[in-house]
Backbone as a ProteinNet text record, in pm:
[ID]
protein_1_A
[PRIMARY]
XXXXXXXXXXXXXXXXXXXXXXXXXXXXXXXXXXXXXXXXXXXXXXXXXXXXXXXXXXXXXXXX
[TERTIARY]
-427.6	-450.7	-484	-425.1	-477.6	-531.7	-502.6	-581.4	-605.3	-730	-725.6	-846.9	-819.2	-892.6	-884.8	-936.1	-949	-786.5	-702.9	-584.4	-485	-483	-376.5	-451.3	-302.5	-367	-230.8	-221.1	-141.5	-104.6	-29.4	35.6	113.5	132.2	235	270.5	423	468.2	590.5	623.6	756.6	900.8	857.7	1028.4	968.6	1071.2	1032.6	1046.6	979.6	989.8	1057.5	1060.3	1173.8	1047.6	1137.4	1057.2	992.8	895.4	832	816.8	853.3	799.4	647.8	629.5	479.5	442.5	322.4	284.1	115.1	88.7	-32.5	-69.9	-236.1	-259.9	-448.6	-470.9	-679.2	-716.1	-751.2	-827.3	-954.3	-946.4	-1121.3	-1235.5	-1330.4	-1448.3	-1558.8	-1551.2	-1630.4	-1791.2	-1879.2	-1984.7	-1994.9	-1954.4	-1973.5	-1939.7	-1829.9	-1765.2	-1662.3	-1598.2	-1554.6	-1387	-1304.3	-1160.7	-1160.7	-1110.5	-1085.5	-907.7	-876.3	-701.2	-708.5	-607	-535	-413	-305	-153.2	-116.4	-30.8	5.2	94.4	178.4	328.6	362.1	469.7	543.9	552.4	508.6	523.5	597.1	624.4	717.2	725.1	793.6	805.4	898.4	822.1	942.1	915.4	1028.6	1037.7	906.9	845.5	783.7	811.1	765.5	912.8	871.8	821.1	796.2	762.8	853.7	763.7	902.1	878.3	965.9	1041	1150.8	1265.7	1214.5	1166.7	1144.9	972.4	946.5	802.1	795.1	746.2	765.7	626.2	592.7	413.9	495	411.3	448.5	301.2	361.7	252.5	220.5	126.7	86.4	42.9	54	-28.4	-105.6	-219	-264.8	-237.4	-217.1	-204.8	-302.4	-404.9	-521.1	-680.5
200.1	258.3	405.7	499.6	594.3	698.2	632.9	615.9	524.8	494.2	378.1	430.9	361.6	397.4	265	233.4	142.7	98.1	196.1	173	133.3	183.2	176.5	168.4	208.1	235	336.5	392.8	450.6	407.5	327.6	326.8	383.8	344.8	390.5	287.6	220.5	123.6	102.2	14.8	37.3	-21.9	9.8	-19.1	-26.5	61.8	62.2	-58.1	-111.4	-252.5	-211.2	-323.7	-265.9	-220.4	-128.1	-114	-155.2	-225.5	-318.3	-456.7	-438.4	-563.1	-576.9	-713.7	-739.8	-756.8	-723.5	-774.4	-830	-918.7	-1006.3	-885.1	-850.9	-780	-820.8	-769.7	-804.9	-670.3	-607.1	-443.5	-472.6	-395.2	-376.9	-348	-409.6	-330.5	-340.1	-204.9	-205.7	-216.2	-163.9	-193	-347.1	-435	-622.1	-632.6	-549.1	-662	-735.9	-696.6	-854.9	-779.4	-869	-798.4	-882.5	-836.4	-905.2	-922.4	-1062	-1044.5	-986.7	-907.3	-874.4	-891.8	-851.1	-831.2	-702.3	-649.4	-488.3	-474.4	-434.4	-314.9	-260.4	-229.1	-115.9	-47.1	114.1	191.2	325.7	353.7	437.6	379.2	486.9	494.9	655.3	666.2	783	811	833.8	815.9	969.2	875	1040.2	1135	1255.7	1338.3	1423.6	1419.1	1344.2	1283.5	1274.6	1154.2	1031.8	914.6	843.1	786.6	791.7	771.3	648.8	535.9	408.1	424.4	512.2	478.5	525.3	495.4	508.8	552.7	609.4	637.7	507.3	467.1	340.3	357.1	361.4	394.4	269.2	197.6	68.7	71.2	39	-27.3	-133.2	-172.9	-317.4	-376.5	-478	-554.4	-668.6	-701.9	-814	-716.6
552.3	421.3	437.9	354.4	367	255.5	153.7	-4.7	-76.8	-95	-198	-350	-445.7	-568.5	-614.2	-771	-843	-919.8	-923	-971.7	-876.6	-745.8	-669.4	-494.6	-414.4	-265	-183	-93.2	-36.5	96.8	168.6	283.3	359.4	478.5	537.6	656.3	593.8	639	750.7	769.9	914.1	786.9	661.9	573.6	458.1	407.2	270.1	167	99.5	28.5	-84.2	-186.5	-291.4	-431.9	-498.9	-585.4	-726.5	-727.9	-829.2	-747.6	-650.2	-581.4	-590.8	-554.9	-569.3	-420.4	-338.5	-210	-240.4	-145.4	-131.5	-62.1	-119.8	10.4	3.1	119.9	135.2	180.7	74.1	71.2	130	278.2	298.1	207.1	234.1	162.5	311.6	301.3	459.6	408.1	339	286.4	321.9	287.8	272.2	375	471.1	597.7	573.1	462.6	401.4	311.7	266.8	204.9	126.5	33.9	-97.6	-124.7	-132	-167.5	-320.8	-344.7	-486.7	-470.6	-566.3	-561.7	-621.2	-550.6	-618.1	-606.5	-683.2	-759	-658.9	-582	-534.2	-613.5	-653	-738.7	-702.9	-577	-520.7	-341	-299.6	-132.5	-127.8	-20.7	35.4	189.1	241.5	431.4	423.6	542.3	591.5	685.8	630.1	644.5	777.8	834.4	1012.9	1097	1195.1	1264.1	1255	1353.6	1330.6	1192.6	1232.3	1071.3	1037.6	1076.3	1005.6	954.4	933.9	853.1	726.2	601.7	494.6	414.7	366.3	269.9	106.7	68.5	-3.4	-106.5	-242.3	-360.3	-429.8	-409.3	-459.2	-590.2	-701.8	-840.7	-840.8	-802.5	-826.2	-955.4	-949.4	-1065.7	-1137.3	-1020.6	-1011.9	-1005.3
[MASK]
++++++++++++++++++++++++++++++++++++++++++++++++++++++++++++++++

């Protein structure tokens, strides 16, 4: 993760997923120790623009 907020989160993945897809995911909460599952939106992707060609920054929407 390399942003997260109450609306969304920011990745950076090995392929870009499709867009509006949904993924399972378990957001740390380092305070508790502990992750919580939600489900979130693919809301963009775009290759990053150095660095190996297969990694992608990937814009999440939670939805839960």
């Amino acid at each position: 993760t390399l942003n997260i907020s109450s609306g969304g989160m920011l990745l950076v993945m090995d392929h870009a997923p499709d867009l509006l897809q949904l993924l399972k995911l378990h957001v740390p909460i380092p305070i508790q120790k502990t992750h919580i599952p939600t489900l979130a939106e693919v809301a963009w992707t775009r290759p990053l623009p150095m660095g190996p060609q297969d990694l992608h920054f990937v814009g999440l929407k939670f939805v839960l």
